[in-house]
Structure formats: C-alpha cells, structure tokens
C-alpha positions as CSV (number, residue, x, y, z in Angstrom):
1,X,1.4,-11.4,-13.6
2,X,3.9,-8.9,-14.7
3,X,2.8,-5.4,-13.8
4,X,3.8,-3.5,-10.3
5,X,0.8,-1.3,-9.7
6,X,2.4,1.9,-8.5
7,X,-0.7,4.1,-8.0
8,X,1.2,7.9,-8.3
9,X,-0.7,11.4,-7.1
10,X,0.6,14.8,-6.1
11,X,0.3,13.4,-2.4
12,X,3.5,14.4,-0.2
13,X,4.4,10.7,-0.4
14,X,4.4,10.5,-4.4
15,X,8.1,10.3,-4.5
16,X,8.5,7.3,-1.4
17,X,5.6,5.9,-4.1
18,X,7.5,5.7,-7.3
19,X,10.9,4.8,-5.2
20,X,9.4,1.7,-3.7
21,X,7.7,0.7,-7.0
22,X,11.0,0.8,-8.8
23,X,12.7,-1.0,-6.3
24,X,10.0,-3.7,-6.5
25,X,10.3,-4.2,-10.2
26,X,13.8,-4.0,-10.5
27,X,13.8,-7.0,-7.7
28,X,11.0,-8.9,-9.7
29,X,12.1,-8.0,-13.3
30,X,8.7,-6.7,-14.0
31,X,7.3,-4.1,-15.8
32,X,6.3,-1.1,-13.5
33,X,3.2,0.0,-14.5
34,X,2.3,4.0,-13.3
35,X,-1.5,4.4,-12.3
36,X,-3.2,7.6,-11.9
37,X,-6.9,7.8,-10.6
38,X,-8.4,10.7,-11.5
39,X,-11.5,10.4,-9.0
40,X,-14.4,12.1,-9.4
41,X,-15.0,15.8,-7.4
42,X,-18.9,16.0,-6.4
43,X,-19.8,19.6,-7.8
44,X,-22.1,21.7,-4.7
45,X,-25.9,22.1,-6.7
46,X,-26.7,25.0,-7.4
47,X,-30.1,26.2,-5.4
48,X,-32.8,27.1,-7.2
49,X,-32.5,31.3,-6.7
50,X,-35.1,31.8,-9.3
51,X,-37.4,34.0,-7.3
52,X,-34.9,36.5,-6.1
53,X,-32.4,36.5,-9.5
54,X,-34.3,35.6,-11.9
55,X,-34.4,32.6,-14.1
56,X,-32.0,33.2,-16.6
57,X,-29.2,34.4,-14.1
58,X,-29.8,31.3,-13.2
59,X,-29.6,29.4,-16.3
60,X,-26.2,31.5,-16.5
61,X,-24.8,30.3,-13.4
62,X,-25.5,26.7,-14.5
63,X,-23.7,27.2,-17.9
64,X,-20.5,28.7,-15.7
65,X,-20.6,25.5,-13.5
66,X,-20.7,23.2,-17.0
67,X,-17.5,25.3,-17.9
68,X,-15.6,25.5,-15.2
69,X,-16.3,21.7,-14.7
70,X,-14.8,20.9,-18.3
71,X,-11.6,23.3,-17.4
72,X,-11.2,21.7,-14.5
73,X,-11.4,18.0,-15.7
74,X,-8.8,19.2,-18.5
75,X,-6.5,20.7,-15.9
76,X,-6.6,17.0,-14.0
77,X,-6.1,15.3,-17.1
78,X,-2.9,17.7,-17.9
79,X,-1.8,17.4,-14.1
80,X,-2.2,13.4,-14.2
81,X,-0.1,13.3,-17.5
82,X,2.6,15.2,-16.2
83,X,3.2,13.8,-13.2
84,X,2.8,10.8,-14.7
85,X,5.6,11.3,-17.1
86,X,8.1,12.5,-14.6
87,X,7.1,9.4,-12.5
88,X,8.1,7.0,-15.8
89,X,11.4,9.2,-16.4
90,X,12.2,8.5,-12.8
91,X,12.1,4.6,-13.5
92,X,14.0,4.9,-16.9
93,X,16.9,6.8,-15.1
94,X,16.9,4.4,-12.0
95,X,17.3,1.5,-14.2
96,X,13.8,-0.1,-14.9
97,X,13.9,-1.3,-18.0
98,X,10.0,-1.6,-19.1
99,X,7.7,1.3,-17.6
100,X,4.1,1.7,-18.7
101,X,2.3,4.6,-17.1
102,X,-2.0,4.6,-17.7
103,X,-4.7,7.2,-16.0
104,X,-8.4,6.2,-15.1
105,X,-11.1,7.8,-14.8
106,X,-12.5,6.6,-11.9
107,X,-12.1,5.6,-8.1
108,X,-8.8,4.5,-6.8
109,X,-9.7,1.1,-5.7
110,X,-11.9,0.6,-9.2
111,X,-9.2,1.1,-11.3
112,X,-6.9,-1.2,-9.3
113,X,-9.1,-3.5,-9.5
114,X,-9.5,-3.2,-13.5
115,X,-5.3,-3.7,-13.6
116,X,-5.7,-6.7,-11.1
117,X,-5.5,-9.5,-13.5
118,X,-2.1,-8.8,-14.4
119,X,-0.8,-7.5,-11.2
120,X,2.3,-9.0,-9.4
121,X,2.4,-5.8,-6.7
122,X,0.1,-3.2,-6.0
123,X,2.7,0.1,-4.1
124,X,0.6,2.5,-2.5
125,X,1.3,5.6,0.2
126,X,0.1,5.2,3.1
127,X,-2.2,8.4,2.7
128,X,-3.2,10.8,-0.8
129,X,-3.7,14.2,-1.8
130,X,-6.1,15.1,0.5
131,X,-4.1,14.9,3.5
132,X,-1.3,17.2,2.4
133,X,2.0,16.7,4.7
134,X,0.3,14.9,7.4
135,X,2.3,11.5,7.8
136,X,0.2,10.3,10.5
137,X,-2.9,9.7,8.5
138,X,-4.0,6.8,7.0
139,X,-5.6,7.0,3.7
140,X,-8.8,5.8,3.7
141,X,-8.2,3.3,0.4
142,X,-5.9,1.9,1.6
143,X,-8.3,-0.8,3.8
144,X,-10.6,-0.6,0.9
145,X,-8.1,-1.7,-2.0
146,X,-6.8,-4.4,0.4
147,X,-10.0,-5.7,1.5
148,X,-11.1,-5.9,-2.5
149,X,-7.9,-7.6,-4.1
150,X,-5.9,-10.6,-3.8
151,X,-2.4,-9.3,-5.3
152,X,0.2,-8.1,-2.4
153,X,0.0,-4.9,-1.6
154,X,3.4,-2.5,-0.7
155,X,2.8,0.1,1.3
156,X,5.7,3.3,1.3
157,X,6.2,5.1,4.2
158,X,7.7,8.5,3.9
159,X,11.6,8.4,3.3
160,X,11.3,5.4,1.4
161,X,15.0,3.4,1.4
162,X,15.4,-0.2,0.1
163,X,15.1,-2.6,3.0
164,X,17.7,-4.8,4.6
165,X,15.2,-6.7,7.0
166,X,11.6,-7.3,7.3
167,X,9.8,-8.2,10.9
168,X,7.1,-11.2,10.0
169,X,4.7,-12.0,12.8
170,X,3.3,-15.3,12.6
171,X,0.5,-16.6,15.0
172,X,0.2,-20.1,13.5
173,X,-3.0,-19.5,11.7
174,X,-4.0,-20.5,8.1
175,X,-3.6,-16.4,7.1
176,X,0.2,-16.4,8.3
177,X,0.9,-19.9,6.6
178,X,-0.4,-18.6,3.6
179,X,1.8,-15.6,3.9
180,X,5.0,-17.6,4.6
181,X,4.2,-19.3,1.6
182,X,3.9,-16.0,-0.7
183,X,7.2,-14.7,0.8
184,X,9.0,-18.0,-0.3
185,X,7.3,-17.8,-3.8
186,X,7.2,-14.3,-4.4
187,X,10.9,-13.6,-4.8
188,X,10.4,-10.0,-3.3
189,X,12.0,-10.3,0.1
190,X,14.6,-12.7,-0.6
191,X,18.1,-11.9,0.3
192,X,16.4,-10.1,3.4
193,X,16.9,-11.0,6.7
194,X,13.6,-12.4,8.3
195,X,13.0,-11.3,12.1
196,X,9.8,-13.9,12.5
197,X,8.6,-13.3,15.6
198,X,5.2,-15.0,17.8
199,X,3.8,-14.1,21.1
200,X,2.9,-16.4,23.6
201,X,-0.2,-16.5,23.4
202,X,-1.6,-20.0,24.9
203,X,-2.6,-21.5,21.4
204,X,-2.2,-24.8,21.4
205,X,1.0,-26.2,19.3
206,X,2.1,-22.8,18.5
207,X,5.5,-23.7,19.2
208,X,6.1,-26.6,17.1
209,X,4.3,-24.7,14.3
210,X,6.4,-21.8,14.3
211,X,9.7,-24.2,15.0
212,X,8.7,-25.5,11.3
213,X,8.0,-22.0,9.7
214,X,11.7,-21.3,10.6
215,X,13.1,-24.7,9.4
216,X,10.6,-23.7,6.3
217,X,12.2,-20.6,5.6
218,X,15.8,-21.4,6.7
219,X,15.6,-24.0,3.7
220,X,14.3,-21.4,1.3
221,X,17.3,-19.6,1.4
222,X,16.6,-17.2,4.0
223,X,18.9,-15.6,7.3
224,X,16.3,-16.3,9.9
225,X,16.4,-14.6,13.6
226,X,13.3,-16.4,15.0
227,X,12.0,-14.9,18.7
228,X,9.8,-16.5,20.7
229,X,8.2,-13.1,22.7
230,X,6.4,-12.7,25.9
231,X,3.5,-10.1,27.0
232,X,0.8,-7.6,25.0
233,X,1.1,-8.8,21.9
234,X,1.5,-4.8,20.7
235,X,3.7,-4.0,22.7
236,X,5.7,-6.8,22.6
237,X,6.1,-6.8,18.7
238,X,6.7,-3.2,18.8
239,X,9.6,-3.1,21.2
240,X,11.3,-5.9,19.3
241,X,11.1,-3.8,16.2
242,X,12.4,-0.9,17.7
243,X,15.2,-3.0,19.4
244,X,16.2,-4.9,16.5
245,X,16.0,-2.3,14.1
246,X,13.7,-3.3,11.6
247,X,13.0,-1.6,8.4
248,X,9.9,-3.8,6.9
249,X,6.7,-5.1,8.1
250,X,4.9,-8.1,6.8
251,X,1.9,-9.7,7.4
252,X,-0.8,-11.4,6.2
253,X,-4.6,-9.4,5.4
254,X,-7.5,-9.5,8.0
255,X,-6.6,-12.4,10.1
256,X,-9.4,-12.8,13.0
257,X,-6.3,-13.7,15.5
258,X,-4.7,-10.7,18.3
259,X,-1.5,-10.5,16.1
260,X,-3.0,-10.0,13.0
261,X,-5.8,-7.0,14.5
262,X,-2.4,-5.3,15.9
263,X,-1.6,-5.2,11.9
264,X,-4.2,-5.3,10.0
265,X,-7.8,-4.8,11.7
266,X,-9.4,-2.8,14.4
267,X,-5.9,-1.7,15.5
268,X,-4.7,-0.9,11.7
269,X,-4.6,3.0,12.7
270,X,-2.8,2.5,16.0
271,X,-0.3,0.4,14.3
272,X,0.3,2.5,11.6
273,X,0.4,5.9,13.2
274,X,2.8,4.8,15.5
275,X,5.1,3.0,12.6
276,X,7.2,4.9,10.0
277,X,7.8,2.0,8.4
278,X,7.0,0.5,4.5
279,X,4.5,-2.4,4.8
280,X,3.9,-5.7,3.0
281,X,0.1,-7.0,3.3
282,X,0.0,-10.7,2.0
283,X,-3.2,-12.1,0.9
C-alpha cells in the first residue's frame, strides 16, 4: 500500500487538501497520489416544443445541447489538469519526493474505490465544490467514501497545520481496539502526543480495558495523557478538547457505542460543525 489518496477540486478547502496529503506522505514515505473526479453534471431534457416551434428548431436545440455538452466536458478535463498540475508542483517544492496525479471520470467515491487496492491514506476536505466558502458543511461523500472503504481516511479542515496532538476516544469496544491497533502500526501519528480519553459510561470493565490501551500505547513509543471523564459523553469530550488544546481527532468508523455516534454516526454533523479540526477515521 503506497499511495496517499489526496482527492483535489477547486473546493475552498483544496489547498488544506493537498497540505495534509503532503504532510502524510512525507511522514509515511509514500507516494502522494493526486485524484481528480470529474463527476458527471445531469443535463435538464429538453421538452418536446414541437407543436409551437417547430420540429427542426427543435432538432437544433438538441444539436446545441450535444455541443455545449462536449465544450463543457473539455473545459473540466482542462480545469482538472491544471489544478491538478499545480497540486503535484505543490508536493515537489514541499519536499515529496514521488507524486503521481490521475483524473477519473466518474463519481468521487467510485474512483476511490478503483485506487483502494494500493491505498495507505485516503485525504479528503471536509466539503467540495459545491458548497463554495461555507466551512460548516459537510460534504455529502464524505460518509459515503467512509462507509465503502477500508483504508484510513484523513479529513482537512480549513487552515490545515501539521499536528502536535491527536484526542483518541476509546469506549472499550472491538471498533476502538481495532483503532488502537492501526495507530500503533500505521506510523502516521507517531511522535504525537495521544490525549486518550473515555467517559464513564457504566460498561462493565471499562476501566481496566482502557488502563491497558494506555500501557499498550505507552510501550509503542507514545507520550500518553490518559483522562478518565465524567458526564454527556459530547460534552464531556468536547470540553476536554477545547481545554487541552487539541489539534487532531481520531476514531474509529461507525461504532454502534454513544462515543463513537458523537464522531462518527447520527451525530457526525453536530460533531463536525461544531469542530474545526482535521480528522482521522480508522477502519
């Protein structure tokens, strides 16, 4: 697996994007692979105005769409190409030393999917194109992608800076030892200090389990600050972020637990909204 996905638009996060993609593969020594997605743009049909201009004005206007379809599929394919050669010169000059860059016809998610196989980290913004400068939305791929792939997905928030600390909320579940796991092995968020935090919430042995994530991750090398927190489990997580200044979040995909839903699940929007923060999803 030797390719970071970084999936590049003309959204206003494109830059955070390719910054958090380079910083990726210049972590993990790997190849930072440029995706663009040209996505397919449903043309309005044309009535049938037969009877009051006459078939072959009609026949006319059909042509016109065919052409201005073409023109416009050319101007996307020159668009893609450029930004996607700015995006690669912006990896060369920031020290990357492999950069691949590649545009697909097709959905986002599809041709993310096509890449997967040789995937080590899929960078996304948290929204695209179509929401212009709003930073509070939430692209609507982005539960899509994550729902259909297995590789870790990074998710830039706006102002994109490499991280000194990354928040990890562990509920004792398989979902969050499987995470712990792929932030050992995946080399990405080493040298980082790990705020892992739990909230009480009455599940049996949850204390002893997430004594032994710490010892876990203490002997992998990392500066742990473990908290054991009281309260709503949102608000609880989100005050300690705020308090302890936290620059990451991590956590592990569609977990049926509270914690997990405050990250990833019927609270995804609320969560993000309210967070400018980048985001690690774990599979």
């Amino acid at each position: 697996m030797n390719n970071i996905i970084t999936c590049v638009d003309s959204s206003a996060y494109a830059d955070d994007v390719c910054n958090a993609g380079i910083w990726a593969a210049k972590k993990l020594n790997k190849t930072i692979l440029f995706l663009h997605a040209i996505e397919k743009v449903n043309t309005p049909v044309v009535e049938n105005l037969s009877g009051s201009i006459g078939l072959g004005a009609h026949s006319s206007l059909l042509k016109e769409m065919s052409l201005l379809d073409e023109q416009r599929s050319k101007i996307a394919l020159t668009v893609g190409n450029e930004m996607l050669e700015q995006a690669s010169k912006l990896a060369t000059d920031n020290g990357c030393s492999s950069v691949e860059k590649t545009q697909r016809h097709s959905d986002i998610t599809e041709a993310i999917c096509d890449l997967e196989a040789d995937a080590r980290f899929i960078v996304l913004g948290r929204s695209g194109e179509n929401h212009g400068k709003n930073f509070k939305a939430l692209g609507s791929h982005i539960e899509q992608i994550i729902r259909h792939v297995n590789t870790p997905v990074l998710i830039a928030n706006k102002g994109f800076t490499e991280p000194e600390n990354f928040m990890l909320a562990y509920d004792g579940r398989e979902t969050a030892d499987t995470a712990v796991k792929r932030i050992i092995e995946g080399g990405l968020l080493h040298n980082l200090t790990c705020h892992l935090v739990t909230v009480n919430n009455k599940q049996s042995a949850i204390a002893e389990k997430f004594e032994q994530t710490k010892k876990l991750l203490i002997e992998s090398g990392f500066n742990v600050k473990a908290s054991f927190l009281e309260g709503n489990i949102y608000d609880a997580l989100m005050d300690y972020k705020t308090e302890n200044k936290i620059e990451m979040l991590v956590m592990g995909a569609f977990s049926r637990s509270k914690i997990a839903q405050v990250f990833l699940g019927s609270n995804t929007l609320k969560m993000m909204e309210k967070t400018n923060l980048p985001m690690v999803i774990l599979r």
